[in-house]
Structure formats: C-alpha cells, structure tokens
C-alpha positions in Angstrom: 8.4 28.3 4.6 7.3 31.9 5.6 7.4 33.3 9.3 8.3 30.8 11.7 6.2 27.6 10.5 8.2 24.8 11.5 7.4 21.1 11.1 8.9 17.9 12.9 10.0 14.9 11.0 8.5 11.7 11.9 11.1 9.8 10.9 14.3 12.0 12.0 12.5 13.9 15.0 14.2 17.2 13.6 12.4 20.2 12.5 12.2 21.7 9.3 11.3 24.6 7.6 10.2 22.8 4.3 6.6 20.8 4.6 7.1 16.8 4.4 5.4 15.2 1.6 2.3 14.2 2.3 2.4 10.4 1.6 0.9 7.1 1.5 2.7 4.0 2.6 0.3 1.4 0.0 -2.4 1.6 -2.3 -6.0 2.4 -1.1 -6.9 -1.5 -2.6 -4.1 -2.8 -0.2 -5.5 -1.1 3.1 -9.3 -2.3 2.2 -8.2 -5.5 2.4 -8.5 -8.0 5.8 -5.1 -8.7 7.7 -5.6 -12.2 6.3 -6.3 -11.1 2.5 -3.2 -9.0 3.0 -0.9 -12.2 3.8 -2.4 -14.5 1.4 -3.2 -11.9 -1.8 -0.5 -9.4 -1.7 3.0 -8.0 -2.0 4.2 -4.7 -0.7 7.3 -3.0 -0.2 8.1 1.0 -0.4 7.6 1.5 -4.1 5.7 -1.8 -5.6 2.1 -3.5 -4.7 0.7 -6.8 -6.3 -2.4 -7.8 -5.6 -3.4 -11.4 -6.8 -7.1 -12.1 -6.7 -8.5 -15.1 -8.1 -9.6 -13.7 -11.1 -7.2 -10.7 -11.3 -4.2 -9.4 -10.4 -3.4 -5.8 -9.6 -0.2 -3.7 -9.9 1.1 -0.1 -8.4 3.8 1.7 -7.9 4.7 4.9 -5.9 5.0 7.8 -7.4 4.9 11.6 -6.3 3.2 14.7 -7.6 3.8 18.4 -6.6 0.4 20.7 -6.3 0.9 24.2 -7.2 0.8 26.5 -4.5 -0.3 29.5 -5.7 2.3 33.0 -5.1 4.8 30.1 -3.3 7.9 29.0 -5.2 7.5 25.6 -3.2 5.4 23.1 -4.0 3.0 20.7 -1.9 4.9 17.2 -3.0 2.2 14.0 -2.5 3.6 10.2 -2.5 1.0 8.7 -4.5 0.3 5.3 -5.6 -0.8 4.8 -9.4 -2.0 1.3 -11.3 -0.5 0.4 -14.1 -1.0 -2.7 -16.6 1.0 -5.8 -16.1 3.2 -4.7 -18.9 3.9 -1.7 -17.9 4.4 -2.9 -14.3 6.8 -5.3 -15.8 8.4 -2.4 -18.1 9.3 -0.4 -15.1 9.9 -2.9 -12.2 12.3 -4.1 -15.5 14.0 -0.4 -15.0 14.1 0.0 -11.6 17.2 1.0 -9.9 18.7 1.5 -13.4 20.2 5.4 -13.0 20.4 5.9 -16.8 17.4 4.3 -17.9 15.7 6.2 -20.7 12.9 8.6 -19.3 9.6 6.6 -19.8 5.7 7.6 -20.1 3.4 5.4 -19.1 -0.5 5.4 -18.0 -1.7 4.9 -14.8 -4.7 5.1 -12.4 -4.3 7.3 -9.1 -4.8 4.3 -6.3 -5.3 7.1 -2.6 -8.0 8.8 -1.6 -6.8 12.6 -1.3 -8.8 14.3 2.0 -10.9 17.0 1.1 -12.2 15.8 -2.2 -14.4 13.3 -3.1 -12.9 10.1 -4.0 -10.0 10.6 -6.0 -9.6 6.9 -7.2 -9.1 6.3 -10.8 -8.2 9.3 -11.4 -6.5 9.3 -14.8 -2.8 9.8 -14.6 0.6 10.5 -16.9 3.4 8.5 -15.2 6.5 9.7 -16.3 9.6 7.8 -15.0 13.0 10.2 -13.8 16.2 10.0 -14.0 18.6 8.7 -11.0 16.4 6.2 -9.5 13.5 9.3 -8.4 10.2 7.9 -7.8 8.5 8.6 -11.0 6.0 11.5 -11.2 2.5 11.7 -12.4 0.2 14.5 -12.9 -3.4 14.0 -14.0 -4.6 14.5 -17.0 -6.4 17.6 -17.7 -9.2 16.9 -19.5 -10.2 15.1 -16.4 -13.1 16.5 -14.6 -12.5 16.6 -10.7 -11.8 19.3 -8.1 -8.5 17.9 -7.7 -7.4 18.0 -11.2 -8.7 21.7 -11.4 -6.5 22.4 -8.2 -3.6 20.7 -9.6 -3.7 22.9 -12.8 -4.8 26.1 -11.1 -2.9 25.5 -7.9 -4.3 25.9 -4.4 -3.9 28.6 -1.9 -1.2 28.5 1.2 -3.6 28.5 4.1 -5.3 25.6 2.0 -1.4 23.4 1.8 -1.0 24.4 5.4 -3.8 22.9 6.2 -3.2 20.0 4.4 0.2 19.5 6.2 -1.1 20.1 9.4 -3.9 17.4 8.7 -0.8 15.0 7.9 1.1 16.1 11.1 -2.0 15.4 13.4 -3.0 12.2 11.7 0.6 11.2 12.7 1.1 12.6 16.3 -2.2 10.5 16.6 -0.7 7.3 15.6 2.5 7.7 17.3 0.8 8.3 20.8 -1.2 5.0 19.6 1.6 3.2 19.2 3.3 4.0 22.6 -0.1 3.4 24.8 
C-alpha cells in the first residue's frame, strides 16, 4: 500500500501492508436462512454450500475476483460465492484438490450482496477454475448491466477500495468486541 496504511489481520493479529480480501464466509441464501433451516437444509464448509429444499436443491462454491483499482498495480481481491448447476457442482467438487486438473469454464450466478450497490445477486458470472488447488475465479460478464459490472471493467478509484477495506475492518472489530462481551 502507499504511505503508511497498515491493516491488521483477523486471523494472524499481524499487520500488513497489503489490504485483506474482502470475503464472505457462505452464500447470501445460507445466511437468510433460520438457525433451524440451516441444520436441517444445508451443508457448508470453506469452499462448498448445498442447500436442499423440498422442491430444490441449491449449489455454490467460493470463488474470488480482483476489482481494478484504477493507477494501483494491486488489486481489491473479493471471496465470493457463485451458484452453479448440479452438474457443474458435481464437475468441480469431482476436481477438487486435484493440482493438475485441466483449467475449466463454467457458469455461475454471483450468490453476496456487495455494499454500496444495489443487490448484486444473480449477477451473471464466468467461473473459471486455476491451477494448484486456487479457489477458482470469476468475473462478470460484460454485457451485464450493473454498477458493479461497470466498476469491475472500468475499475474503481483508491479512496473508493480504501473505503471498502476499511468498511470490512470495522464490520470485523465490531464482531470481535461482540464476541468477547
């Protein structure tokens, strides 16, 4: 970072200079539902959700996407979750933890609601798998018609990623002094 912006980790407690990814731990559909729905409709861990309703069943997977910042050689990196058909769940949850699996495109449906826009669900997405077991990453499409899409392709301004960070970092200092109260 420039000057002397430094950021704390949440999970090591050390600062850095870089920003932290600004991440979700599930799916948006996951935190709507009730503690009870939750236990009796769905799976999570760090990288896969399934969500069985009665008369559906949902599937996503983390990914991450890196916004342009514009006149900054760093990006602002986002741990997203997409949807993704039961085949194509299957396809990569198939892959997973394979290091030289072929590189793989898939489509997906962005699954977080992004502050500062309005809601960014469904957001059409390109999924595109990496090599050495990296979450994949995704980038909308273009044609899609959204502030955030424009951002991503035009790229966003470094008072505006700061302030995103900085939204992150308080929405987390906030939690953490809720936990220990």
């Amino acid at each position: 970072m420039e000057g002397s912006t430094k950021y704390k980790c949440s999970i090591c407690g050390q600062e850095h200079d870089e920003w932290p990814a600004l991440a979700w731990d599930s799916p948006f559909q996951y935190n709507v539902l009730t503690l009870e729905d939750r236990q009796a409709l769905a799976a999570l861990d760090t990288d896969f959700c399934v969500i069985k309703h009665p008369n559906q069943t949902d599937h996503f997977i983390r990914a991450s996407l890196t916004q342009k910042v514009n006149g900054r050689c760093e990006g602002l990196n986002y741990g997203l979750w997409v949807s993704l058909s039961k085949e194509k769940f299957m396809d990569y949850a198939g892959k997973y933890g394979n290091e030289n699996a072929d590189i793989v495109h898939y489509f997906g449906w962005l699954c977080n609601e992004i502050p500062g826009y309005d809601s960014t669900l469904s957001i059409p997405m390109n999924v595109t798998t990496q090599k050495g077991n990296l979450r994949p990453s995704v980038e909308p499409h273009h044609d899609f018609d959204h502030p955030f899409v424009r951002d991503y392709y035009n790229g966003i301004e470094l008072a505006e990623a700061e302030r995103r960070v900085q939204e992150l970092l308080d929405v987390v200092s906030k939690r953490e002094s809720d936990d220990a109260e």
